[in-house]
C-alpha positions as CSV (number, residue, x, y, z in Angstrom):
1,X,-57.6,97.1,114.5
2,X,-59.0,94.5,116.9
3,X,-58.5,95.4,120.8
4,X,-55.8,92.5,122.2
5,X,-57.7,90.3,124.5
6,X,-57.0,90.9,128.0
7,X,-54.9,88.6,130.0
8,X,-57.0,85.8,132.3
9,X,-55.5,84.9,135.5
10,X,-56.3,81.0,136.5
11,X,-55.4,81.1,139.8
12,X,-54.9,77.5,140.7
13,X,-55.5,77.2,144.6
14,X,-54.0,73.8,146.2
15,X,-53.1,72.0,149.2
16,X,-50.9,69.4,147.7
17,X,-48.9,70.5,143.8
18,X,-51.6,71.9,142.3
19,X,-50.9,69.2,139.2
20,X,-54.4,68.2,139.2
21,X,-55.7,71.9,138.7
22,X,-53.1,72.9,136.2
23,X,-54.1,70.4,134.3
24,X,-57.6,71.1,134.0
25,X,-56.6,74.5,133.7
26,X,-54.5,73.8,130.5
27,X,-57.7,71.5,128.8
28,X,-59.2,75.2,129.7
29,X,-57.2,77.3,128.0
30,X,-57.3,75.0,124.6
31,X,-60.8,75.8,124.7
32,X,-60.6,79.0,124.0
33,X,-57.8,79.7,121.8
34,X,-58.0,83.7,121.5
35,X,-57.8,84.4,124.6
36,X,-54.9,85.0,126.8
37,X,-54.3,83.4,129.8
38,X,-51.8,83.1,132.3
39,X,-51.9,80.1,134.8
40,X,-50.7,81.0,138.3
41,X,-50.3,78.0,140.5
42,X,-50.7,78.5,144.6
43,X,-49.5,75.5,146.2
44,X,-49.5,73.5,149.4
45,X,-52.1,75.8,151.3
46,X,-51.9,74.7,154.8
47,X,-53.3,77.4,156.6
48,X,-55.8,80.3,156.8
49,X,-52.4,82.6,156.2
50,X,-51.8,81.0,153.0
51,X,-55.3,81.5,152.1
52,X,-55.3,84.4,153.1
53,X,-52.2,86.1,150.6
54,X,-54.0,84.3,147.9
55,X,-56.5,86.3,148.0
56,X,-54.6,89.5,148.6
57,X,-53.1,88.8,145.2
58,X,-56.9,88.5,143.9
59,X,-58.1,91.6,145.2
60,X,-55.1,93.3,143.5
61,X,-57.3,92.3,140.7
62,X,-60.7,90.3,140.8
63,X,-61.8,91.2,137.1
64,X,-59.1,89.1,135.3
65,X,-59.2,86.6,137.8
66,X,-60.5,83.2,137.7
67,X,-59.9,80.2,140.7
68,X,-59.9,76.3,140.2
69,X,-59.6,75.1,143.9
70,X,-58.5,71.3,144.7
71,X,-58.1,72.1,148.3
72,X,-59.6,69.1,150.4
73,X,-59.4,70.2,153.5
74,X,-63.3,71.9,154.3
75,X,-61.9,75.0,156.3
76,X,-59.6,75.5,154.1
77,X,-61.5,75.2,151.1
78,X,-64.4,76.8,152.4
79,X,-62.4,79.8,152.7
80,X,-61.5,80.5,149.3
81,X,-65.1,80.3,148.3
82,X,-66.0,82.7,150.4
83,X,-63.6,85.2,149.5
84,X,-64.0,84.8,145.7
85,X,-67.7,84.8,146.4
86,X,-67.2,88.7,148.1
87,X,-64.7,90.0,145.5
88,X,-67.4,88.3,142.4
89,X,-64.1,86.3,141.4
90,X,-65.5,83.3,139.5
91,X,-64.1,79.6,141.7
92,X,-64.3,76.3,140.4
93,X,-64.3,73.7,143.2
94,X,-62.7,71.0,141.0
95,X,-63.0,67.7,143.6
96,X,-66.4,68.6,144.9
97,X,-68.7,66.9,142.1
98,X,-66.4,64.2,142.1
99,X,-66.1,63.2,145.6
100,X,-69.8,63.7,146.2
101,X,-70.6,61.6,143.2
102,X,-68.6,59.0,144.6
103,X,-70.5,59.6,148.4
104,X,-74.2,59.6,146.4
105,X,-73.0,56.3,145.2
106,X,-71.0,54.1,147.6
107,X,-72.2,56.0,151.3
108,X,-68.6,56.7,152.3
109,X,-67.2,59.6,153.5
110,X,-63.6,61.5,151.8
111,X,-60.4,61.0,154.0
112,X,-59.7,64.9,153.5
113,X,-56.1,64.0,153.4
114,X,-54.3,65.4,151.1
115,X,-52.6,62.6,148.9
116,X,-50.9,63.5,145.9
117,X,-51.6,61.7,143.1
118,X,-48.5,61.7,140.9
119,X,-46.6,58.5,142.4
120,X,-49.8,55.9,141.6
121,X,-49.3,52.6,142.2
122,X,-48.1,51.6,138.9
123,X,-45.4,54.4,138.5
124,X,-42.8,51.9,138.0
125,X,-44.4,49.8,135.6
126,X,-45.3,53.2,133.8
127,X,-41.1,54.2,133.7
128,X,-40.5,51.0,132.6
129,X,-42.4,50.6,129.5
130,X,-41.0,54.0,128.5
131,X,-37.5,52.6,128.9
132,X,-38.3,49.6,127.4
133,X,-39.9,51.8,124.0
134,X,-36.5,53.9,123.6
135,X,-34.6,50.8,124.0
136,X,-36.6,49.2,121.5
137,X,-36.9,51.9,119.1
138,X,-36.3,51.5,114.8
139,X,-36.2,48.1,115.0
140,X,-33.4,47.8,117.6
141,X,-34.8,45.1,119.6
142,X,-32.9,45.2,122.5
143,X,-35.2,43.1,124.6
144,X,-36.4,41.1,122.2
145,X,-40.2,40.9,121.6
146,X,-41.6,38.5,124.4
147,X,-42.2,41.8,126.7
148,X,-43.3,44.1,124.2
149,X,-47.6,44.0,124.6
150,X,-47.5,46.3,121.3
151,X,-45.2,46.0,118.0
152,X,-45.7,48.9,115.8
153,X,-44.6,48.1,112.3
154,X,-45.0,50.3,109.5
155,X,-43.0,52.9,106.8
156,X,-40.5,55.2,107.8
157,X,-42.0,58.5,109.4
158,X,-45.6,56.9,109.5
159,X,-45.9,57.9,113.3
160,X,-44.3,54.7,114.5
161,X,-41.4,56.5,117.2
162,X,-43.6,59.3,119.4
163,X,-46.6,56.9,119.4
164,X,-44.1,54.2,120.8
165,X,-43.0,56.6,123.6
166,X,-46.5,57.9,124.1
167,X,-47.8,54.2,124.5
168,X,-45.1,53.8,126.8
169,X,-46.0,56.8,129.0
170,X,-49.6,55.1,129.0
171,X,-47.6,51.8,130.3
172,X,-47.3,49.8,127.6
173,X,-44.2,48.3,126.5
174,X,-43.8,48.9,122.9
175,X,-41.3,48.6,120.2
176,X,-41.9,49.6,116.5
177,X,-40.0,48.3,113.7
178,X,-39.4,49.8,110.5
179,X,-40.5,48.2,107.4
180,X,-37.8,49.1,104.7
181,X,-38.2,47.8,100.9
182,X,-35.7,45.0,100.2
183,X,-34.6,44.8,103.8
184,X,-35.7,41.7,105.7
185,X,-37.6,42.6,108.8
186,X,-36.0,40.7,112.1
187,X,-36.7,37.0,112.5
188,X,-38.5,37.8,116.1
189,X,-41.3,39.8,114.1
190,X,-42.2,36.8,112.7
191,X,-41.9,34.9,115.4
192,X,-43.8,37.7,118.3
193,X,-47.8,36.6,119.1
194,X,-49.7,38.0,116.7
195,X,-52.3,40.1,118.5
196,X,-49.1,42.4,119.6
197,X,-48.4,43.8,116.1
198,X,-50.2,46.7,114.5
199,X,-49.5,48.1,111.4
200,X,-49.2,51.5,110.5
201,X,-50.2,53.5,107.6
202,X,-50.4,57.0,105.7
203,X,-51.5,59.0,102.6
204,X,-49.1,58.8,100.3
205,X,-48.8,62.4,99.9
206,X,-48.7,63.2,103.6
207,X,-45.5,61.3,104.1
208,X,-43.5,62.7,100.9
209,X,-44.4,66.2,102.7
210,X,-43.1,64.8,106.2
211,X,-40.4,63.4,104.4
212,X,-39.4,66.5,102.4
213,X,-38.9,67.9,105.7
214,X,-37.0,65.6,107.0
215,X,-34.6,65.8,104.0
216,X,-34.4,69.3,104.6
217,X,-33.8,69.3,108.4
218,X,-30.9,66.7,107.7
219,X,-29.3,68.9,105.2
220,X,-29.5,66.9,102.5
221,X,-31.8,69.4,100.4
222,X,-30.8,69.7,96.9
223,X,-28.9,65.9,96.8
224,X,-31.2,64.6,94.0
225,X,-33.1,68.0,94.0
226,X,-36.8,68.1,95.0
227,X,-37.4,64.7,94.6
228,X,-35.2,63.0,96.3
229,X,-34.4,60.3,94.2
230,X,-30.6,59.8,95.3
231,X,-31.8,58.6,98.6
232,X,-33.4,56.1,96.7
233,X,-36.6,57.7,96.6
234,X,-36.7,58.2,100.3
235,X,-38.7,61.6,99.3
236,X,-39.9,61.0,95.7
237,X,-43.9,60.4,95.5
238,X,-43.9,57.8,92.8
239,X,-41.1,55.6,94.8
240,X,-43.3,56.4,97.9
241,X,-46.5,54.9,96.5
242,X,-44.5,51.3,95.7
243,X,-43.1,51.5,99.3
244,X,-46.5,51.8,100.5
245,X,-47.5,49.0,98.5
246,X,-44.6,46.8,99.5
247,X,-45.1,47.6,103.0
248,X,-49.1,47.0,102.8
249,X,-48.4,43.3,101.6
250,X,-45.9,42.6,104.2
251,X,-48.4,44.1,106.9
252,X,-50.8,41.1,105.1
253,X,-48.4,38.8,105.2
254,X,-48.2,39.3,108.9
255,X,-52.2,39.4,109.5
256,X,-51.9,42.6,111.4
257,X,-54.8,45.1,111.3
258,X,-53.4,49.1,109.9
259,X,-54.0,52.2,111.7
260,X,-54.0,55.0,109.2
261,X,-52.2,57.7,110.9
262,X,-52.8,60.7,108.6
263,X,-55.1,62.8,110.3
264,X,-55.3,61.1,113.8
265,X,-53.7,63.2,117.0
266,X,-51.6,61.2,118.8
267,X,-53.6,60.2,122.1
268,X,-56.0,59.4,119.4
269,X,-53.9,57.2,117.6
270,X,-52.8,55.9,121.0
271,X,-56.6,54.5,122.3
272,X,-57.2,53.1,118.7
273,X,-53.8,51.0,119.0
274,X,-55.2,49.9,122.9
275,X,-58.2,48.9,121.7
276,X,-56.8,46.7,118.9
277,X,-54.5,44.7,120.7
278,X,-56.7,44.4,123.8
279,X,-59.2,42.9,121.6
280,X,-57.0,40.8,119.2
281,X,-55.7,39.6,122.7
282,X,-59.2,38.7,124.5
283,X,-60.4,36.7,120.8
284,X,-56.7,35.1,120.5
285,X,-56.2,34.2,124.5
286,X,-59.2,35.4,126.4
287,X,-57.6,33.6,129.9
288,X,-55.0,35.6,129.4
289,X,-55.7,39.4,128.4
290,X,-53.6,42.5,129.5
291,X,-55.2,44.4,132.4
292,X,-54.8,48.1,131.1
293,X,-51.7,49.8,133.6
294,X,-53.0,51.3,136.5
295,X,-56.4,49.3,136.3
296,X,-57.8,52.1,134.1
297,X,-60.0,51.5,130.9
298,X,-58.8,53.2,127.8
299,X,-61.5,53.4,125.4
300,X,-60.6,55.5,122.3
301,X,-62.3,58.4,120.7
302,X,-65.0,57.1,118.4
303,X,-64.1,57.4,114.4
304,X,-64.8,60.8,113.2
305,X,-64.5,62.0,109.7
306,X,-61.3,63.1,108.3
307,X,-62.0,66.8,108.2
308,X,-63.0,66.9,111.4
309,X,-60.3,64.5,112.7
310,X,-57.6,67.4,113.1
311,X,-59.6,69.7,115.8
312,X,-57.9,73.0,115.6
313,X,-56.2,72.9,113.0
314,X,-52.6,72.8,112.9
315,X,-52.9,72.9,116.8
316,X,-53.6,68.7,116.9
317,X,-50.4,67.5,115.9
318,X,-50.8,64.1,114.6
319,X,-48.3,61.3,115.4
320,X,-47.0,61.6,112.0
321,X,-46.3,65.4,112.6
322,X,-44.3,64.6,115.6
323,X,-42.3,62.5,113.3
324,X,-41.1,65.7,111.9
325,X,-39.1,66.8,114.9
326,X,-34.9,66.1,114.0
């Protein structure tokens, strides 16, 4: 039998909340999924005291340690490198690269203030467009469709709910609307610009799988038996395939492009929707297009092939798989 990996300490060493470490410390740890590692996160460092019962805790053990620094202020952060330079412990200075990059390039010198980052200046735009996608969620158009910058239309279970929410952490106010056979969708679909609305899509045998699931979770397992043909096919493959169809004509009918969600992860699925209504947008009303939140550029993961689309496996949930959750 294999020997179990042994446990890596990231030590994340801060002057502020240590959010900005974490995080990189989490991308990290995806990297290497067999090995074990335990994020410790060392806060608001003000002093050479702090510092200082960091690195007692290193020396306690410098082999299964490992430091990502953010600390901005130079004696401070000078410090830790020193000491993880004499007990060999191996120290990332996150910010460096980035704020001398920024120097090389525009002359200036860093503040060395430490500023977090969490409360940007669109924070409130960002809390609103979440509201606004729960509020607007299945069709329940609370606020109408004037605000919405993204409509998500598509089949139930196609993705259309967590990447509504996760568009809306992004800052974009979305709503999705289910697209049910023989049920009319709402007038204000019809009547919403069209660059908002993008329609969603999945293999036919992906969603009877979600859906099967979904039966099960609800209890409903064994009304109509495997098929589920007394929900009216809600879970039956054949019924599936002319709801697909259905829906794909009405998506037509509505001249919205269709995001095939069936092996895209959800950020994924999230910069692909960005990118299609910010450029439906520009070509439809080019005076008038949508400043991404925050001033940031999303630019989406270039198309790869299917196979490869689902990086680790089971581990990059797609937003069809978070459809899943009861």
């Amino acid at each position: 039998m294999a020997a179990t990996a042994r446990v890596i300490d990231i030590h994340v060493v801060a002057d502020s909340t240590g959010d900005t470490g974490t995080r990189v410390a989490r991308a990290t740890q995806a990297q290497f999924p067999g090995q074990p590692v335990r994020v410790v996160r060392h806060p608001r460092l003000h002093s050479p005291q702090g510092v200082d019962d960091v690195v007692a805790q290193l020396r306690a053990d410098p082999a299964a340690a490992v430091v990502f620094c953010t600390v901005v202020d130079d004696a401070l952060r000078s410090r830790v490198l020193d000491a993880c330079a004499a007990l060999d412990v191996p120290c990332a200075d996150l910010l460096a690269p980035a704020l001398e990059a920024f120097t090389a390039r525009t002359g200036a010198q860093p503040a060395r203030v430490v500023q977090p980052v969490g409360l940007a200046a669109d924070y409130f735009d960002r809390i609103h467009a979440m509201e606004f996608a729960v509020a607007n969620d299945d069709g329940h158009l609370t606020d109408g469709l004037d605000e919405a910058q993204v409509v998500l239309v598509g089949a139930s279970r196609t993705g259309k709910t967590p990447l509504s929410m996760y568009l809306g952490y992004l800052g974009y106010p979305t709503a999705n609307i289910p697209l049910v056979p023989g049920v009319a969708p709402p007038r204000e679909l019809f009547e919403a610009e069209r660059w908002k609305v993008v329609g969603l899509t999945i293999d036919p045998e992906r969603l009877l799988e979600i859906r099967q699931r979904r039966v099960h979770a609800m209890g409903a397992a064994g009304h109509g038996g495997a098929g589920g043909t007394a929900l009216g096919g809600y879970a039956d493959l054949a019924r599936i395939h002319d709801e697909l169809d259905e829906v794909a004509r009405l998506q037509r009918r509505l001249g919205c492009p269709v995001l095939d969600t069936t092996t895209l992860a959800l950020e994924e699925a999230a910069g692909r929707v960005v990118e299609l209504v910010t450029a439906r947008r520009r070509a439809l009303a080019p005076d008038d297009a949508p400043q991404p939140p925050g001033g940031d550029h999303v630019r989406a993961t270039p198309q790869t092939p299917p196979a490869d689309r689902r990086r680790g496996g089971d581990s990059a949930a797609t937003a069809a798989d978070h459809e899943e959750q009861p």
